[in-house]
Structure formats: structure tokens, C-alpha cells
N, C-alpha and C positions, 0 to 999 in steps of 0.2 A: 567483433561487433557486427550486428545483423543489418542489411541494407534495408531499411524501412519508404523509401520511396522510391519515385520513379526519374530516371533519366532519361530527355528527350534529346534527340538529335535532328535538324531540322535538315532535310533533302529535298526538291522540288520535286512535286507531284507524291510522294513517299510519305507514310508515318513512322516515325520507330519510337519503340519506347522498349523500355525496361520491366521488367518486375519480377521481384525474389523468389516469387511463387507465382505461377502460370498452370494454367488446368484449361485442357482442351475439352471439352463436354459442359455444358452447363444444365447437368439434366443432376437426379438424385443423389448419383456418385460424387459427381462437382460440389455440391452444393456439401454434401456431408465432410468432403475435405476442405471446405470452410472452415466447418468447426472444428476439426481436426487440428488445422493449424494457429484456429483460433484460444487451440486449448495451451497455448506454448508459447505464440508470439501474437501478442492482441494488435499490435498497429503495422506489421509490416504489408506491403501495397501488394496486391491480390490481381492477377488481370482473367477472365473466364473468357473463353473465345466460345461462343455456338453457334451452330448454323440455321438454331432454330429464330425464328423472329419472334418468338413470344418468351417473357423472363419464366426463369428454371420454376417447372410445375413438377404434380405428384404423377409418373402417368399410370398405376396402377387405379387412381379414381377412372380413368377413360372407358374401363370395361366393366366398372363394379359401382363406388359409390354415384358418380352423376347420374346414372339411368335411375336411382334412387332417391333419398327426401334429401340428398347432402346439395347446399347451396353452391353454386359455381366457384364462388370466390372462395370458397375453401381448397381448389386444387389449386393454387400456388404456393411453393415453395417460401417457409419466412427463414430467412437468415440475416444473421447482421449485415448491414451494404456500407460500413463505414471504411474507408481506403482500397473500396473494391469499386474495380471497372468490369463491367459488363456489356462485351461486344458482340449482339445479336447478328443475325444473319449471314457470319459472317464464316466462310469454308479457311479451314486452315489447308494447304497444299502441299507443304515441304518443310522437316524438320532437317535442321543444319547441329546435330549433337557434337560437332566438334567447337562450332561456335556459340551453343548455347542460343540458336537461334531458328522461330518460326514464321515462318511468309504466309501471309494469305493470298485469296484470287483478286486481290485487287495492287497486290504486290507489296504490301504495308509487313512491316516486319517490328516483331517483339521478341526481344532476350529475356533471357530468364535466366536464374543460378538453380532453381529446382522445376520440372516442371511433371506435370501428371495428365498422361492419357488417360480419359473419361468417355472414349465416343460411343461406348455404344455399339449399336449394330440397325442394319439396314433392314425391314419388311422383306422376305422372300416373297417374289413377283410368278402368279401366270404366264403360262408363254404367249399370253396373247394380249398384243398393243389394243386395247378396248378401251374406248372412254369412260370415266367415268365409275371406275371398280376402284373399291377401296382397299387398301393393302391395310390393313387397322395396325395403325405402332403412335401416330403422335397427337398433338392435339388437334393440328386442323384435321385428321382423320376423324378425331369424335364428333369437330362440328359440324363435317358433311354429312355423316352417318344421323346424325342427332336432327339435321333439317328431313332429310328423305325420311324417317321412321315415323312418320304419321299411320294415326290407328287407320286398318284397314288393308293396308301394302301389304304385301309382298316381295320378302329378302330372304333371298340366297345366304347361309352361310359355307364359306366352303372351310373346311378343318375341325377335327372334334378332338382338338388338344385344351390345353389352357383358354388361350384366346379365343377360340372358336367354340368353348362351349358356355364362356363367361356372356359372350356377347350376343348367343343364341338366349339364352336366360333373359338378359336385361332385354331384347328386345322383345321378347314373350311377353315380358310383364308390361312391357309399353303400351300392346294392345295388337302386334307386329306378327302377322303371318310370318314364321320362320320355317325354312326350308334349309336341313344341315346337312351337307354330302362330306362326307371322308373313306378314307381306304381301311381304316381299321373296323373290324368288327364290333367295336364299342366305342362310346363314348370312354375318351381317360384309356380308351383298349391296350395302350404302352406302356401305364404305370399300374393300375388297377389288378386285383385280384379276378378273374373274368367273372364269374357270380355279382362281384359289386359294380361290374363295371357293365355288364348288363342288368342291374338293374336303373342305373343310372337312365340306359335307353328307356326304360319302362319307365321311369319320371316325366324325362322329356318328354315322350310318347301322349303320357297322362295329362300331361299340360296343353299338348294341343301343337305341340313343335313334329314337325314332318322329318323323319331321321330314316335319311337312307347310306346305311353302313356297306363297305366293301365296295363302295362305288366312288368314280373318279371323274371330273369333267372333260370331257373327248374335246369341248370345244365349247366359246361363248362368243357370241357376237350381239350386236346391239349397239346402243349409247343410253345417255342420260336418262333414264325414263323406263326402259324397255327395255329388255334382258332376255335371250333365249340360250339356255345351257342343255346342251347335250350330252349327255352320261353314259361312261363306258361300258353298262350294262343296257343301254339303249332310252333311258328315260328322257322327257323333256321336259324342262322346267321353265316356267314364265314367270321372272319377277321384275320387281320394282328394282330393286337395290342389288349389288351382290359385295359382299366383303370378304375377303380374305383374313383370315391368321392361319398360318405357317407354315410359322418360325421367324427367324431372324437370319440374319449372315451377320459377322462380324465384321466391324471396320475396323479392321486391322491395316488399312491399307497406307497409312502413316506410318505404322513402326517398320514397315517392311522397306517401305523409301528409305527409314532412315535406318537402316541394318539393324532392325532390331529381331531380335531373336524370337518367331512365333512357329508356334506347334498347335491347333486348335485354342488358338486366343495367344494375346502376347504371354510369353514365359518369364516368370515371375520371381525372385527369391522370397523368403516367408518375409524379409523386410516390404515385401511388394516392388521390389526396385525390379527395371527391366536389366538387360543384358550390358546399357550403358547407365552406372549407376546415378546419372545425376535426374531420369528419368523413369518417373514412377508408372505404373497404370494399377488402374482398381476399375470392378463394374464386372459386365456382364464378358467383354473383350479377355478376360483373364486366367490363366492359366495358373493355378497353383497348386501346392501342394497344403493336403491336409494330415495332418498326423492321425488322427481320430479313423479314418477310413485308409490310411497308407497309400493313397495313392493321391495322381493330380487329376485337379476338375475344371471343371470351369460350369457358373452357375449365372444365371439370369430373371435372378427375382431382388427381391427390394430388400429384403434381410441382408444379402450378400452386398448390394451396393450402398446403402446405410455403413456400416461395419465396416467393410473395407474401404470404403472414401475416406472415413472418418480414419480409421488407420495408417492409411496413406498419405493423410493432412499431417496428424501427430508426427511421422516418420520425416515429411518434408521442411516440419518446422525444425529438428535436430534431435525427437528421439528415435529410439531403437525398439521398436513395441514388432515382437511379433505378432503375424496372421494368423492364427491358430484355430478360429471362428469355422465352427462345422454352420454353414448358415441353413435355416428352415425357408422353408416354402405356404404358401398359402392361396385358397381358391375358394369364392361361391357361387353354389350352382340352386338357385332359384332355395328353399330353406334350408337344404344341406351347405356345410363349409365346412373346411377339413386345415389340419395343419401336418406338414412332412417335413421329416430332418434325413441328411442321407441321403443314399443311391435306394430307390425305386424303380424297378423292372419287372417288370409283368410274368418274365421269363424263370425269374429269381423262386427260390423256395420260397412260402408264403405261410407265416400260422396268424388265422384269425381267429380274435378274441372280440367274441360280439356281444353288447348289453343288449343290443337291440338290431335285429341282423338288418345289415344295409344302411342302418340309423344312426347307431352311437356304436362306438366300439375302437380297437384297436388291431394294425394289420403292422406284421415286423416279416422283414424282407432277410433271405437268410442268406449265405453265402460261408459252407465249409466249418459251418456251427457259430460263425459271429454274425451278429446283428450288424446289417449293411442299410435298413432304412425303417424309420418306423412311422406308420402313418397314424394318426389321430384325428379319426372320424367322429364332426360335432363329437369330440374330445377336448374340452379346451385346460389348460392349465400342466401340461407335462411334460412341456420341450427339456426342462433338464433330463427330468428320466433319462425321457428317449434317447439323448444325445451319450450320458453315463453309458446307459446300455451297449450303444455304438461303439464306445471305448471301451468297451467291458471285453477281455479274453474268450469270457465261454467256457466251456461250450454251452449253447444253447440251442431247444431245440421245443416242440408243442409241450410238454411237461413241464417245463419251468418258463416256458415262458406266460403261457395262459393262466390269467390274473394278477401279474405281475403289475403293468402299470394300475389297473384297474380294481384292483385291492386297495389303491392308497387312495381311489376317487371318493 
């Protein structure tokens, strides 16, 4: 019989309490292994620990829907809050897995009988203590970002990955001098075909955004207000703002206290269970293995944390579901928006299949005649294909691939 509530133990100055199911993250992962375990056991008591102060939001709206017509109050998270406690701001510090027990920084302690790493991962930081620079990852980062972006400024973006080209976009259309520095030669220049990923430059370009590629900031000083960055190629730049994306680092640094077994994100069985099984993880932190591409990944987009949270709920209430989930990817950049399943490398064989070059089409990443990724450029409606394909033996190669998904559009 399932322990459906919580046990408290009263120690002075000290909280403890119980619960059957405990999730450290209260970010998309967490919340998806809500329903995960909501699909199995409807009333057993639920405790979320996050360190965020604000209740579990969407953060993929931070770089894409807000800067657009979508209302605020649409980036929080809905899930059912019935026999769930939700404790914001609050850091967890030390996992006790032999006792089924977690401490936070204020020394309060919760048991669990199942519990699930959710955290996430940290903003990678400048090397330089500058006030005032936004590391773009949570929500108070969109709402400092969102007060400075008044029409007229002047912001620095630094990164021309995901983040950094989402958020050079939305602050474009705001009204928002944009200034984007990265090291790669294109925008996307890691995943992209180079043709598409230089024309990507030429959009940005067109729009009015200042993109200076293969260059690096040597140094930034300044504060609030006033911004002077100097670039390895010698430039200087004067703005208002300057934000960062990337990347992330992972917080791994929980499973590693508590011996947990990590290799590029914690290490995972397809049940999602870590190395001690009464501890699951799911998200971006995760290392697993995919049958579909034969090897382990570990992925940091919203399809992956959806899916695996939810997984990892199912798993924690008492079933056995494996992870098997090849998860997609998605990005918009000012009217292009693109969907990718797979490994994407810029480095990888490439056969493009274009309806409309640069515009609509399809790009499959090859590796040894099997399809290792395929992207779907303003392609929408083909993630199974793509993914079949990915599973598919082969060989394959420009002959059979071009017109393949794009014959059944």
C-alpha cells in the first residue's frame, strides 16, 4: 500500500517532513513529472524544492513568445496543486541516499521513498565581475532584459547559438539596436549547412542587426547603463545592455555529493533511474542512452524535458516505461522557424533538399550512410518521418534521400 501523505517530526529550529515523491527542480521537467505520477497515483503527497522564487514557468516563452503578442500570464506552468507542496526559493545542499534524505541551506530536511533530480543547469558566465550583464537563462533575466529594451538602445548580444540568436531576433523586432558578437562564422555556424547558415547572416544583416562573426570580447567594463566591449579583432562597442547565451553548465553538483554516477550529465538506465535506484533524474542534466541513434546524449530543449519528466513521474509512481523518446528540437528566428530531431553537426555529411533555398526545405545529416539528424526548415508536420528515417538501417545517401520527406508534403 502507497504512503499517500506526509510525516512530520517536530525538532527545534528544524523542519522535516516526508514525502513518497520528492522532485528537486521545479522548472518543466518537475512539473511534467507531476503528471507523470499523476497518471498512476492521483493523491499520493508530492513535495517540489526550487531555488527559484517565482512558481514553475514555461522558460522557452523568455526568448520567443513574450517579446511577442503572447500575454505574460501565459508563461506559467498549469498543473494540478492538489497534495502538492511547493517550496520556492529554496537551495537543496546535500542528498543523504542511504537515508532517503535531503537538507536544504537553511538545514530543514525532507525524506522521500522515490525522489527525482530536475535542476537543470547554470548560465555560463564572462570572465569578467561587471555589473549588470545578463546571463539570459530565468525569468528574472527576461524581466531585466524586457525594462532596458526600450526602442532606441543599444544591446550587445554576445553568442550566435540558440539563445543568442532568439534573443537578437525578439529584441530586433522590439525596436532594439542589436549588436551580435560570436566566434563562429555564422549564425547556427555548429549546426547548419554553411550556405544556410550564412544566409541566416544575410537576414539578420537585412533586418538591421549588426553581426560581427569570428570575433570574441577581449574585455567589457562599465555598469548599469553604459557598456564598453572590446573585441579580439580590435572593435569597440558602446551599448546600453549586454546579454549573454552561452550555454549552460550542468548542476550536477547534487548527484556528485551524493555518489551519484555522472559522465556529461547524471548517468541514467532507460528506466531513467540514477546509479542509486531509489533516485531518478530527467531534463537537460541527463545522460542516456538512445536506441534510435545507438549512442548516449544528453539534450536541453523542452521536447526532451516534457517526455522524460513525464516518464520519470510514470516510473516513480511504480511503472516500468521505458525512455526510448529520440526528442526534437525547435527555434524562431524573426519569420523563419525550423524543427530538428537527432545529432546535427555542421561537420557531418549534409544532403539538402530545398522547395525554396534557405526557406522551406529539408537538410539530413549523414554519418556512414545512416541518417544521424534531420532538420525541417519552415517544414512543419514530419517529425515522425524524420525520426523513422533515423531508425531506418540504410543506406542512404543524395539519391534516395532527396524528395523523400518532401514528396508526402
Amino acid at each position: 500500500m502507497k504512503d499517500r501523505g506526509q510525516k512530520f517530526c517536530s525538532v527545534p529550529g528544524v523542519s522535516m517532513k516526508h514525502y513518497p515523491y520528492l522532485i528537486i527542480g521545479g522548472g518543466i521537467t518537475g512539473i511534467a513529472a507531476v503528471r507523470g505520477i499523476r497518471k498512476f497515483d492521483t493523491d499520493g503527497s508530492i513535495g517540489i524544492i526550487s531555488s527559484e522564487p517565482h512558481p514553475p514557468y514555461k522558460r522557452p516563452f523568455l526568448s520567443k513568445a513574450l517579446w511577442k503578442q503572447t500575454k505574460f500570464s501565459k508563461v506559467w506552468l498549469a498543473y494540478d496543486k492538489s497534495n502538492i507542496e511547493l517550496h520556492l526559493s529554496t537551495t537543496v545542499t546535500r542528498i543523504d541516499g542511504r537515508q532517503r534524505q535531503v537538507t536544504d541551506q537553511q538545514g530543514n530536511v525532507y525524506s522521500y521513498d522515490r525522489l527525482l533530480l530536475a535542476t537543470g543547469g547554470t548560465a555560463r558566465h564572462l570572465p569578467w565581475d561587471v555589473e549588470g550583464l545578463i546571463y539570459f537563462r530565468d525569468l528574472d533575466d527576461y524581466l531585466r532584459l524586457k525594462e532596458l529594451a526600450q526602442e532606441g538602445r543599444h544591446i550587445a548580444v554576445i553568442g550566435g547559438g540558440f539563445i543568442g540568436s532568439e534573443i537578437a531576433a525578439s529584441l530586433n523586432m522590439t525596436g532594439v539596436k542589436v549588436t551580435m558578437i560570436f566566434p563562429e562564422q555564422s549564425i547556427g555556424g555548429r549546426i547548419f549547412p554553411k550556405a544556410l547558415a550564412e544566409s541566416i547572416n544575410d537576414l539578420y544583416r537585412a533586418r538591421g542587426v549588426v553581426v560581427l562573426t569570428g570575433d570574441t570580447p577581449e574585455s567589457i567594463t562599465g555598469n548599469a547603463g553604459a557598456y564598453e566591449i572590446r573585441t579580439g579583432t580590435g572593435k569597440t562597442i558602446h551599448a546600453d545592455g549586454v546579454v549573454a547565451g552561452i550555454g549552460i553548465e550542468c548542476n550536477t553538483q547534487l548527484a556528485e555529493q551524493a555518489g551519484l554516477k555522472v559522465d556529461n550529465g547524471i548517468v541514467v538506465n532507460e528506466f531513467l533511474q540514477s546509479s542509486d535506484p531509489k533516485i531518478y533524474a530527467a531534463g537537460d542534466i541527463v545522460n542516456f542512452f538512445n536506441p534510435a541513434l545507438a549512442e548516449r546524449m544528453r539534450v536541453e530543449h523542452e521536447d526532451n524535458a516534457n517526455v522524460m519528466g513525464e516518464t520519470a513521474g510514470c516510473n516513480m509512481a511504480g511503472e516500468s516505461i521505458k525512455y526510448h523518446h529520440l526528442p526534437f528540437f525547435y527555434s524562431d528566428m524573426f519569420d523563419l522557424g525550423y524543427e530538428a530531431v537527432g545529432r546535427l553537426d555542421a561537420g557531418m555529411e549534409t544532403v539538402e533538399d530545398w522547395h525554396e533555398p534557405y526557406s522551406k526545405g529539408v537538410v539530413y545529416y549523414l554519418q556512414a550512410g545512416r541518417v544521424r539528424g534531420v532538420l525541417l526548415w519552415n517544414f512543419w508536420g514530419h517529425m515522425d518521418e524524420a525520426r523513422e528515417l533515423i531508425a531506418a538501417e540504410g543506406p542512404f545517401n543524395a539519391e534516395n534521400l532527396t524528395g523523400r520527406i518532401a514528396s508526402s508534403a
